[in-house]
DSSP file (Angstrom, degrees, kcal/mol; ACC not computed):
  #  RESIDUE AA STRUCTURE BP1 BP2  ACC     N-H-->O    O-->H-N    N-H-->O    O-->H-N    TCO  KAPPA ALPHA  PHI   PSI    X-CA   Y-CA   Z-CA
    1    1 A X     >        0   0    0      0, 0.0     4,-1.2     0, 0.0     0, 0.0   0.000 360.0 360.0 360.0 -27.0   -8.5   32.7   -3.2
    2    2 A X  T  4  +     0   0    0      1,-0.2     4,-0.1     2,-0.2     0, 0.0   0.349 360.0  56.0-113.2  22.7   -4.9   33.4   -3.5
    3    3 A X  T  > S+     0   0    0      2,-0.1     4,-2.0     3,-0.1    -1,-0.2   0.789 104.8  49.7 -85.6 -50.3   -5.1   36.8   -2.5
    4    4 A X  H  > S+     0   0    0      1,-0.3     4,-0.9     2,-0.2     5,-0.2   0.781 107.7  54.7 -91.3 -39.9   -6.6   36.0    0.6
    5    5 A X  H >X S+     0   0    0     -4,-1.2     4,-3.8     3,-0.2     3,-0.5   0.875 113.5  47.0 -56.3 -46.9   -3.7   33.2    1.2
    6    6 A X  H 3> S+     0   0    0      2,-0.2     4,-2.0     1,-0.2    -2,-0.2   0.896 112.5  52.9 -67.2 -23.1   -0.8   36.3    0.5
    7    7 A X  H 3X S+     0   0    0     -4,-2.0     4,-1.2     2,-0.2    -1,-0.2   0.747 107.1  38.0 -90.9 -18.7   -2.4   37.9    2.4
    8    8 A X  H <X S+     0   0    0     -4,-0.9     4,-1.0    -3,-0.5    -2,-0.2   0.822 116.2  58.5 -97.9 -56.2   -2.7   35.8    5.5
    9    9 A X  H >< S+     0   0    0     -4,-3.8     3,-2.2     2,-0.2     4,-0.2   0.928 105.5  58.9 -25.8 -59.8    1.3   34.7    4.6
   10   10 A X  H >X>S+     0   0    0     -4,-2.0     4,-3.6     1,-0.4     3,-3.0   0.880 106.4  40.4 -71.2 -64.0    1.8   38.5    5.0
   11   11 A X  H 3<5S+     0   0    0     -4,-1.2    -1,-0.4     1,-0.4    -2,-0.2   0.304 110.1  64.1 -98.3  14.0    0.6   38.8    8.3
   12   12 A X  T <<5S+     0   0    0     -3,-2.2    -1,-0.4    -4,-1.0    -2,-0.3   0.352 100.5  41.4-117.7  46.2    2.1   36.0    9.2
   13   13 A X  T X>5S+     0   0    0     -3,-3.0     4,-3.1    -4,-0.2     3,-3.1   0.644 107.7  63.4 -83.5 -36.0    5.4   36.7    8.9
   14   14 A X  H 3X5S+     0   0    0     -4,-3.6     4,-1.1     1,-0.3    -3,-0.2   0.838 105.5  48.9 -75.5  -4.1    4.8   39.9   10.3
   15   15 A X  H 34<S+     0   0    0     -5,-0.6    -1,-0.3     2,-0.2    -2,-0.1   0.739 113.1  46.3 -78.8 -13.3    3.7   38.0   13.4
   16   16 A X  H <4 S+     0   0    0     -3,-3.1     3,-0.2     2,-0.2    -2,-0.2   0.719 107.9  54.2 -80.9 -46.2    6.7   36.1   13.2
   17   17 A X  H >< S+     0   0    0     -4,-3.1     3,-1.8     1,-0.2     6,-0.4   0.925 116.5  44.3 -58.9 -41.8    8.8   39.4   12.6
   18   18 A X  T 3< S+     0   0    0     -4,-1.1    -1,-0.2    -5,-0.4    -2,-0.2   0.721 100.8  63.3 -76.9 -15.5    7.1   40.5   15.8
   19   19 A X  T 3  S+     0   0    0     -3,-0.2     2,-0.5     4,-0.1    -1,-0.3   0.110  91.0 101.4 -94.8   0.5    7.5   37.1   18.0
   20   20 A X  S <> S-     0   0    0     -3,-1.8     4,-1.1     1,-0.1     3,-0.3  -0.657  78.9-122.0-119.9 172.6   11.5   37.6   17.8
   21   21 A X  H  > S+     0   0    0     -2,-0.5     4,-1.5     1,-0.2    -1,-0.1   0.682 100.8  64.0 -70.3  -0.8   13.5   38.8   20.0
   22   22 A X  H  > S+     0   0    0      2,-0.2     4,-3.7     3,-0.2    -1,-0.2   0.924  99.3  57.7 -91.1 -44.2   15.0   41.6   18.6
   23   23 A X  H  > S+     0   0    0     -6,-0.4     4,-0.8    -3,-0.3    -2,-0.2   0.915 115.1  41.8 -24.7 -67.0   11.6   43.6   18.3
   24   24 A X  H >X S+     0   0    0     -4,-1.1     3,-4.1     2,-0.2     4,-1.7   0.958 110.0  55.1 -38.6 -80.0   11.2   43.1   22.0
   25   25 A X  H 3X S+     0   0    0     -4,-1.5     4,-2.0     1,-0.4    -1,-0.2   0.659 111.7  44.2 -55.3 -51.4   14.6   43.8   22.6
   26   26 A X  H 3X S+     0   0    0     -4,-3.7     4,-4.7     1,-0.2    -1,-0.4   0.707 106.9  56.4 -75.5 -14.7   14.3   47.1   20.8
   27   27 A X  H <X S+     0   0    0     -3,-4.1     4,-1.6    -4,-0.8    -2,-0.3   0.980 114.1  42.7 -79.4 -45.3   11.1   48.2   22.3
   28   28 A X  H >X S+     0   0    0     -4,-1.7     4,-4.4     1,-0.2     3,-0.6   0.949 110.5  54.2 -36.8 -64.5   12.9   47.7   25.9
   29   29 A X  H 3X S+     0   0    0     -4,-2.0     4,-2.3     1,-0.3    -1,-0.2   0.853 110.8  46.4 -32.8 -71.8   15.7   49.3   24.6
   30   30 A X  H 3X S+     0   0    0     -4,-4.7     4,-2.9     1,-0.2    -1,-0.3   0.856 118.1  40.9 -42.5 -32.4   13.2   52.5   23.5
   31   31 A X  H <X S+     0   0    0     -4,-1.6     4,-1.1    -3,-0.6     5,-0.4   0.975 113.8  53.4 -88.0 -38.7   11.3   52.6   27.1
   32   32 A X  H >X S+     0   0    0     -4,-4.4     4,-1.4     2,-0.3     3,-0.5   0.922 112.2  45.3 -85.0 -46.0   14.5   52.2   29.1
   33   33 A X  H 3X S+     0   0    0     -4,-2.3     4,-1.5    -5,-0.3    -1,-0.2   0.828 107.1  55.5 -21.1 -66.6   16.1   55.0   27.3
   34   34 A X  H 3< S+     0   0    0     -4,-2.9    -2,-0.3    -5,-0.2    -1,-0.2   0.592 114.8  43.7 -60.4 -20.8   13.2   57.3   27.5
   35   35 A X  H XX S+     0   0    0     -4,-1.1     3,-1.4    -3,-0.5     4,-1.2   0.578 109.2  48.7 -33.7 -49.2   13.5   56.7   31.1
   36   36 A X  H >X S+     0   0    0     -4,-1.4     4,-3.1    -5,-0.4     3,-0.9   0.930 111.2  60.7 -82.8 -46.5   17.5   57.0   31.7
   37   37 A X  H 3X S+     0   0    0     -4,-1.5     4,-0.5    -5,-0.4    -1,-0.2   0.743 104.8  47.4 -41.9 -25.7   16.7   60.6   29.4
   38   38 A X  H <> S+     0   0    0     -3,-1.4     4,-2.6     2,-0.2    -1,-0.3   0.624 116.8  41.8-103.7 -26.0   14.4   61.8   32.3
   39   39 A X  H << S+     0   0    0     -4,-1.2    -2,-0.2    -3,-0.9     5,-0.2   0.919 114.8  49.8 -67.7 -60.4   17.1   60.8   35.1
   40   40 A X  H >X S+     0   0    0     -4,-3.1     3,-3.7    -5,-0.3     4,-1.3   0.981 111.4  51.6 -51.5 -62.4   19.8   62.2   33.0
   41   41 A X  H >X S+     0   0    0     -4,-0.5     4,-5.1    -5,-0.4     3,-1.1   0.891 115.5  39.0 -28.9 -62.6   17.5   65.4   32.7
   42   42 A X  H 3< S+     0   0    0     -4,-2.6    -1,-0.2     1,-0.2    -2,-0.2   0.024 104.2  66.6-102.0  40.5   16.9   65.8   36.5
   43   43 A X  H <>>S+     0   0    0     -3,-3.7     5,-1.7     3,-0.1     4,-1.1   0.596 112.4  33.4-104.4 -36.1   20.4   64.9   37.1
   44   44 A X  I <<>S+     0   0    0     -4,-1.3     5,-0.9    -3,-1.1     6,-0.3   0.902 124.8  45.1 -98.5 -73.5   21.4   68.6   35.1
   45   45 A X  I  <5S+     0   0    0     -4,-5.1    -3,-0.2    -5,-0.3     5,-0.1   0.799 122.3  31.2 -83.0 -11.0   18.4   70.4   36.3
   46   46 A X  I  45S-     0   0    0     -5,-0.3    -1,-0.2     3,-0.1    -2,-0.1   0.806 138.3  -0.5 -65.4 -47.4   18.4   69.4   39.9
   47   47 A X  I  <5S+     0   0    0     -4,-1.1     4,-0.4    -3,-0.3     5,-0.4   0.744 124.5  52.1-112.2 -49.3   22.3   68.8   41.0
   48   48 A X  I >>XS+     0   0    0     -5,-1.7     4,-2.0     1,-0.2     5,-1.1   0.986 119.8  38.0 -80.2 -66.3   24.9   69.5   37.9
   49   49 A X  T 34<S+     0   0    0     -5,-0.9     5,-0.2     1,-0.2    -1,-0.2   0.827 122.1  37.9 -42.7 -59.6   23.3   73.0   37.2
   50   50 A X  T 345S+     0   0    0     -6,-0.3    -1,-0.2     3,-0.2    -2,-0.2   0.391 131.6  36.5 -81.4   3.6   22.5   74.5   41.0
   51   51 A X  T <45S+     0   0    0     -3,-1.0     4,-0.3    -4,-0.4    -2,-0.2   0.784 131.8  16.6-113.8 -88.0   25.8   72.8   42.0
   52   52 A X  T ><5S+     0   0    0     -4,-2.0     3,-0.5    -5,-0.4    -3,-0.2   0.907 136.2  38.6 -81.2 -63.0   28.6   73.0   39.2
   53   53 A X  T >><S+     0   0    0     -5,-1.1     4,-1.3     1,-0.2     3,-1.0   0.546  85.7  92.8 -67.6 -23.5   27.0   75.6   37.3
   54   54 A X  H 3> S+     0   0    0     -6,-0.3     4,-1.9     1,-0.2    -1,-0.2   0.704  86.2  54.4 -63.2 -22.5   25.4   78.1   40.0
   55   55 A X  H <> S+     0   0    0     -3,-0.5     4,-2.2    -4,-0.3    -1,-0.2   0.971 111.3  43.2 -86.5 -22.6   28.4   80.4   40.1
   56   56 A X  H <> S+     0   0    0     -3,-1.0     4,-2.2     2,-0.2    -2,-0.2   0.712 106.8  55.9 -62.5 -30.8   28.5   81.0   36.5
   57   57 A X  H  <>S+     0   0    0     -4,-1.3     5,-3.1     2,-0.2    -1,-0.2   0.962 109.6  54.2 -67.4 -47.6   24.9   81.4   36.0
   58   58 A X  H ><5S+     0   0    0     -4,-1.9     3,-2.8     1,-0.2    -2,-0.2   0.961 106.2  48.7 -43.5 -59.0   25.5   84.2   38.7
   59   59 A X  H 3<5S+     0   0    0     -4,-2.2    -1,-0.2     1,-0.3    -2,-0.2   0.859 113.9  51.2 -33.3 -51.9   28.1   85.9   36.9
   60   60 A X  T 3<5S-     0   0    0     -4,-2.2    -1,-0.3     2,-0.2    -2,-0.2  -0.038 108.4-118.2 -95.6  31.0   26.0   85.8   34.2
   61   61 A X  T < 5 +     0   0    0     -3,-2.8     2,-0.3    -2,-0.1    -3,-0.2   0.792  68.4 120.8  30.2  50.4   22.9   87.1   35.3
   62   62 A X      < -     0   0    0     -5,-3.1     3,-0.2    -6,-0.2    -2,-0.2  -0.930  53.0-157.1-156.8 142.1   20.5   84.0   34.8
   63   63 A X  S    S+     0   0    0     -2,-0.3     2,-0.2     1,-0.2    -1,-0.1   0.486  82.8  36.4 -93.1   9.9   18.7   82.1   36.9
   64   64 A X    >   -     0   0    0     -7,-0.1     3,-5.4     1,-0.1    -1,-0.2  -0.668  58.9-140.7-173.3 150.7   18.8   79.2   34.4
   65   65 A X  G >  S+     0   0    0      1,-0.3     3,-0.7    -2,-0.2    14,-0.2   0.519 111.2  50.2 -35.3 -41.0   21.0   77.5   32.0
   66   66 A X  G 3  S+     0   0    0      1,-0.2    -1,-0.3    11,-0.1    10,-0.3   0.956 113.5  53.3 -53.9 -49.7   17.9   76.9   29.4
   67   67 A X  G <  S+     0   0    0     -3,-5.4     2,-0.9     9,-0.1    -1,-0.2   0.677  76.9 109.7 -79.1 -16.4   17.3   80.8   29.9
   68   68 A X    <   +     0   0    0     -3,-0.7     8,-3.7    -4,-0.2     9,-0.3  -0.385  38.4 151.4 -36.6  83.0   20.8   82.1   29.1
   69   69 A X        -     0   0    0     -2,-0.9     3,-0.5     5,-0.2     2,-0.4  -0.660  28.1-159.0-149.8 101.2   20.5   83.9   25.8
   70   70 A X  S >  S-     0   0    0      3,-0.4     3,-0.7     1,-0.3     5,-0.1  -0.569  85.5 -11.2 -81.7 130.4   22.7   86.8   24.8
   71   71 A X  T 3  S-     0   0    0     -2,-0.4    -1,-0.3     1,-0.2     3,-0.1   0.492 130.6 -60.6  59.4  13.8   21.5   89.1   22.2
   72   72 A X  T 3  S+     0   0    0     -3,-0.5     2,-0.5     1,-0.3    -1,-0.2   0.757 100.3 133.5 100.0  38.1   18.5   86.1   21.6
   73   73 A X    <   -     0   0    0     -3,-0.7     2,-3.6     0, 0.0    -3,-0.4  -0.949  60.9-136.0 -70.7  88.1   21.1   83.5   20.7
   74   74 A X    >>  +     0   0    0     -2,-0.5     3,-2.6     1,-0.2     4,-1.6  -0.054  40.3 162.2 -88.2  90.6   19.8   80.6   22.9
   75   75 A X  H 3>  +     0   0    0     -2,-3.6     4,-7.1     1,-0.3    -1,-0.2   0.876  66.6  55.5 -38.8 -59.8   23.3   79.6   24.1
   76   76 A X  H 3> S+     0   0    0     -8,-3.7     4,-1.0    -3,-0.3    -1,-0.3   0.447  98.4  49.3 -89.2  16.6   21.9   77.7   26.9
   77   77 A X  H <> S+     0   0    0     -3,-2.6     4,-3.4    -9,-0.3    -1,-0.2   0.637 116.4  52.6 -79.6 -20.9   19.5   75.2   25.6
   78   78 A X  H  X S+     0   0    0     -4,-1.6     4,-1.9     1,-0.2     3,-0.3   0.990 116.2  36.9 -69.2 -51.8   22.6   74.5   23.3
   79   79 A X  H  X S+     0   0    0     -4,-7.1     4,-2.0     1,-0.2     3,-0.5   0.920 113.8  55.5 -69.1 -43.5   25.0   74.0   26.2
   80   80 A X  H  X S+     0   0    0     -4,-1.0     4,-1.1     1,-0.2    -1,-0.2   0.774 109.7  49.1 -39.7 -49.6   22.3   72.3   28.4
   81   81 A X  H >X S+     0   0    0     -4,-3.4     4,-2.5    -3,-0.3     3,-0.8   0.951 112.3  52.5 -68.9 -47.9   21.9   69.6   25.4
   82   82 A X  H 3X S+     0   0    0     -4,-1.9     4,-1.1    -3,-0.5    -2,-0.2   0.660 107.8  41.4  11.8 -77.1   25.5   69.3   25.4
   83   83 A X  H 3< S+     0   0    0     -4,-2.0     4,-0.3     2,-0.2    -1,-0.2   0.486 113.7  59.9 -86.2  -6.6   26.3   68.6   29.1
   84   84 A X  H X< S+     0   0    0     -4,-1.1     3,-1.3    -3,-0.8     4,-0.5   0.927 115.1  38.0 -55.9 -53.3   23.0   66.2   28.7
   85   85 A X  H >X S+     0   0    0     -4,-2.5     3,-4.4     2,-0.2     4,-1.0   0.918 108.7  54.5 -50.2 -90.7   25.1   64.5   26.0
   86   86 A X  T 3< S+     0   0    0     -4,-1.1    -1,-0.2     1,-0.5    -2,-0.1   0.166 113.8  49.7 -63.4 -23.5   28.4   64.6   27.5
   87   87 A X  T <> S+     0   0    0     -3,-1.3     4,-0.7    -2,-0.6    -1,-0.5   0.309 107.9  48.5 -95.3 -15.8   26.7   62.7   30.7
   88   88 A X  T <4 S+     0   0    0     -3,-4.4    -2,-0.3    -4,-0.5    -3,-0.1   0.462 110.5  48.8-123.6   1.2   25.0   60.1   29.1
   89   89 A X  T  < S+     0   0    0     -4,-1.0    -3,-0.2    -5,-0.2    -1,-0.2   0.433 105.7  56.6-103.1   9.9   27.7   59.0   27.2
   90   90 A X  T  > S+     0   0    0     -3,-0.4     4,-1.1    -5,-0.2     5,-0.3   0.650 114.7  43.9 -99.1 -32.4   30.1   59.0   30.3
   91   91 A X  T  < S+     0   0    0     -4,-0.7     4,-0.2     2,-0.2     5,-0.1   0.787 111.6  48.3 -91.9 -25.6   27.5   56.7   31.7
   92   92 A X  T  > S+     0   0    0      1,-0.2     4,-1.0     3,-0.1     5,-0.2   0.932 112.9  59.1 -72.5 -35.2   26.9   54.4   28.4
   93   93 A X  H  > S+     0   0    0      2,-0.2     4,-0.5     1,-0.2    -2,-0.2   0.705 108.1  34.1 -62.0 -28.5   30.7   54.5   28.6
   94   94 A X  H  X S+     0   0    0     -4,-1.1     4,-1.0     3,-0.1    -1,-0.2   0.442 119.2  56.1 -98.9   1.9   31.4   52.8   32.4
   95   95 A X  H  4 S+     0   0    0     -5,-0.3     4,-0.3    -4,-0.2    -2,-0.2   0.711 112.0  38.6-108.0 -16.4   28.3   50.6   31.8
   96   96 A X  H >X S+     0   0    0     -4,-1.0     4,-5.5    -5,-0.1     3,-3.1   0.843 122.5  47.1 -69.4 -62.7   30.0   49.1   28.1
   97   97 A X  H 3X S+     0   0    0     -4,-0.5     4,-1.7     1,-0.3     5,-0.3   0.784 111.8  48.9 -51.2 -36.8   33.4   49.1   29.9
   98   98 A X  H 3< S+     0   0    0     -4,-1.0     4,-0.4     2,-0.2    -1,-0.3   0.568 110.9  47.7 -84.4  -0.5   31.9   47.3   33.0
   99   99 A X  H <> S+     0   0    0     -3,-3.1     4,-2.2    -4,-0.3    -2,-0.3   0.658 112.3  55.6-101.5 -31.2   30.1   44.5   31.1
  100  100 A X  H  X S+     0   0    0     -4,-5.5     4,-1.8     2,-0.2     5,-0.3   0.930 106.4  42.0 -67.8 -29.8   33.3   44.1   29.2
  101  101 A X  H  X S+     0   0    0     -4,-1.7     4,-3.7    -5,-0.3     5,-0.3   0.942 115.8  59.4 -76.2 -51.4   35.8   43.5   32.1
  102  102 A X  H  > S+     0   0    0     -4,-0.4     4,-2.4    -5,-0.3    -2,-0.2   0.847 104.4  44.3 -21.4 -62.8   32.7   41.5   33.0
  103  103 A X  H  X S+     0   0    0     -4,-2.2     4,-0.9     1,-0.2     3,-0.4   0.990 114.4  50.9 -36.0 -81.9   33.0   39.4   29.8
  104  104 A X  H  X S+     0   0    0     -4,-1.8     4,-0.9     1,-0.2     5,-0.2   0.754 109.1  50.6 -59.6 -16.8   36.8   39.0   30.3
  105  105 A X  H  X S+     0   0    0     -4,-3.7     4,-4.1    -5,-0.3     3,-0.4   0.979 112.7  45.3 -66.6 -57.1   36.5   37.9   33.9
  106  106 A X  H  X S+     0   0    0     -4,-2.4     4,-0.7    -3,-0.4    -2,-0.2   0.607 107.8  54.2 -54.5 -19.5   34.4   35.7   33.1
  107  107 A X  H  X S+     0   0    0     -4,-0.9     4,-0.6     2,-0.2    -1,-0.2   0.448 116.1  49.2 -82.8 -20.8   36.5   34.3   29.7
  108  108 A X  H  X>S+     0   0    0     -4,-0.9     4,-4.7    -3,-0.4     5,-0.5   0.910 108.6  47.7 -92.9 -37.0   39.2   33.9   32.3
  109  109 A X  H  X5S+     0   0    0     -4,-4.1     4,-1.3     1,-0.3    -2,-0.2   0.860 108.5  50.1 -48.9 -40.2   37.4   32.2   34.6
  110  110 A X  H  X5S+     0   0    0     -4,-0.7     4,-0.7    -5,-0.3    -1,-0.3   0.819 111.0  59.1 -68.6 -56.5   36.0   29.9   32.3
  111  111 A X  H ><5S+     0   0    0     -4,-0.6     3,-2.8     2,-0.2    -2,-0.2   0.999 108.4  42.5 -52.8 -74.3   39.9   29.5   31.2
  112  112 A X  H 3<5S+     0   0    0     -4,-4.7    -1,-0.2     1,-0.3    -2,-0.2   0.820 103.3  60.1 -63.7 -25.7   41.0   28.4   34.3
  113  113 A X  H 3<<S+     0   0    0     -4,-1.3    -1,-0.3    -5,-0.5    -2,-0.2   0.702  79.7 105.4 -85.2  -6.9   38.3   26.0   35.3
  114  114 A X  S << S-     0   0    0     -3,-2.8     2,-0.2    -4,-0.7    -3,-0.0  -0.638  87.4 -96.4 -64.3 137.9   39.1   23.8   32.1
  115  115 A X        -     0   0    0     -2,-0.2     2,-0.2     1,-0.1    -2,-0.1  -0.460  35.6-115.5 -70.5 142.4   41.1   20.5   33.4
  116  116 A X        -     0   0    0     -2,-0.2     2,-0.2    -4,-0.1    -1,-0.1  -0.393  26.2-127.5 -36.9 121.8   44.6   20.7   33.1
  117  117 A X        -     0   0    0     -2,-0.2    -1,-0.1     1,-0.1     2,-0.0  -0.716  31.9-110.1 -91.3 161.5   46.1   18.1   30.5
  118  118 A X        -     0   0    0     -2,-0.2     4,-0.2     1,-0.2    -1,-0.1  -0.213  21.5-155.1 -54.4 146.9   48.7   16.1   32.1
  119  119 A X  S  > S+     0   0    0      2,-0.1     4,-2.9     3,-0.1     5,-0.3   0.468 100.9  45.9-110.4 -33.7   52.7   17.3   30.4
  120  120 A X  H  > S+     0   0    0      1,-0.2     4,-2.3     2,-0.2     5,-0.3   0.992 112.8  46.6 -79.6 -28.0   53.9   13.5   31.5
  121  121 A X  H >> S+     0   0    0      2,-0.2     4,-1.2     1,-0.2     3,-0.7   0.984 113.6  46.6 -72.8 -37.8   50.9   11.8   30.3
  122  122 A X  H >> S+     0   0    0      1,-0.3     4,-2.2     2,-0.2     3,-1.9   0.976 117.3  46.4 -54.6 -49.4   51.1   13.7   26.8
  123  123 A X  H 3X S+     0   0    0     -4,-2.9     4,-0.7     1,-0.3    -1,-0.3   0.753 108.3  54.0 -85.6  -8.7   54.8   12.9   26.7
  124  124 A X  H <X S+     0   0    0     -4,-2.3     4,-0.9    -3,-0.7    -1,-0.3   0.649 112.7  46.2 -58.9 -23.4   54.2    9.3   27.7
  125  125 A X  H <X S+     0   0    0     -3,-1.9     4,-1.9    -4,-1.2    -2,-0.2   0.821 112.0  49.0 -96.0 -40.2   51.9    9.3   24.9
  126  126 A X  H  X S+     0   0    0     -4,-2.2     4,-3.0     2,-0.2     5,-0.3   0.978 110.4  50.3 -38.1 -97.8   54.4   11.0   22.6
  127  127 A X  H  X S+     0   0    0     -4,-0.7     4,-1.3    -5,-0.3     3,-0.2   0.930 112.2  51.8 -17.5 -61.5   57.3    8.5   23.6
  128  128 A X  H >X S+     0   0    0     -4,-0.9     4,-4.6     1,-0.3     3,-1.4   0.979 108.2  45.6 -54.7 -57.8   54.8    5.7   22.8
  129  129 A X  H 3< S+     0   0    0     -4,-1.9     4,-0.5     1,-0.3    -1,-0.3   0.669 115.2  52.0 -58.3 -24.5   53.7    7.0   19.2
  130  130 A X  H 3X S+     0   0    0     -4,-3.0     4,-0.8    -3,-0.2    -1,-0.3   0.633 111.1  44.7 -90.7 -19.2   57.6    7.5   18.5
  131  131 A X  H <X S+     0   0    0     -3,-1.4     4,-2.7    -4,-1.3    -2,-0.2   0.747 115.8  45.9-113.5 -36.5   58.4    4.0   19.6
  132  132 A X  H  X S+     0   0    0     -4,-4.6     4,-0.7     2,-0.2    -3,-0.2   0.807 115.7  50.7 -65.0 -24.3   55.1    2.3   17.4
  133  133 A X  H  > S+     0   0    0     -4,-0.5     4,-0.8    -5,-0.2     3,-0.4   0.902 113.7  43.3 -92.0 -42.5   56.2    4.5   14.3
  134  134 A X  H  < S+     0   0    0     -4,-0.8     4,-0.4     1,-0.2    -2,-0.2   0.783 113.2  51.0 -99.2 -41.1   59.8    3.4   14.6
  135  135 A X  H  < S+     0   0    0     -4,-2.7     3,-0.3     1,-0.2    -1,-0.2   0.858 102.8  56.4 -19.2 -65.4   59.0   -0.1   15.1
  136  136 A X  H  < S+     0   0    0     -4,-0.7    -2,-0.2    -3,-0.4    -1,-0.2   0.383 107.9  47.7 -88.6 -27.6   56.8   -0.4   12.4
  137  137 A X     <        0   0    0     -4,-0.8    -1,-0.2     1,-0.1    -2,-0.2   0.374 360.0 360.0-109.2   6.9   59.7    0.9    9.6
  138  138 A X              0   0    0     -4,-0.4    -2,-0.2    -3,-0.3    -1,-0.1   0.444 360.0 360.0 -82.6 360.0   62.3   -1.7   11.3
């Protein structure tokens, strides 16, 4: 009987573990990745490569970067993963940096739209409290 109880605890917490949001969060996280990976991919083998790359590749007798391997060194899968890298961290980089200016606009905004306190009513208030304290030790 009290196996059957741990055992039913067990699986539910791990229904609990599974009902929060950070589970979710990460499974997005995985599919939206694996997606941006395949963009990124046919960002380099479509444009950055036949574009950027195409006169070197000439030079270099190959008709693509993946296939570039002197003396059977493969050079270009290395550099290919590389400039994959080197792109998808320029783009994780203006997409942090543009939800942070985000943030701070919004932390200013947020600033500015708080009411203003009054300077004469605080120093009316001031005055007042100076004049009740002083009283009060005559």
């Amino acid at each position: 009987m009290a196996r059957s109880s741990s055992v039913g605890g067990f699986f539910g917490e791990f229904k609990a573990f599974l009902a929060q949001g950070n589970v979710v969060d990460l499974a997005v996280a995985v599919i939206m990745g694996g997606a941006f990976a395949k963009i990124v991919d046919s960002l380099m083998t479509d444009i950055i490569t036949p574009v950027i790359l195409s006169p070197a590749l000439k030079a270099a007798k190959v008709d693509d970067l993946a296939s570039f391997a002197p003396n059977g060194i493969k050079v270009g899968l290395f550099l290919s993963a590389v400039l994959n890298f080197v792109v998808v961290a320029f783009v994780i980089f203006l997409m942090v940096k543009s939800l942070q200016e985000a943030k701070r606009r919004t932390a200013r905004e947020e600033a500015l739209a708080e009411p203003e306190v009054d300077v004469q009513v605080q120093l009316v208030e001031s005055i007042n409290s100076l004049n009740a304290t002083i009283a009060s030790k005559l």
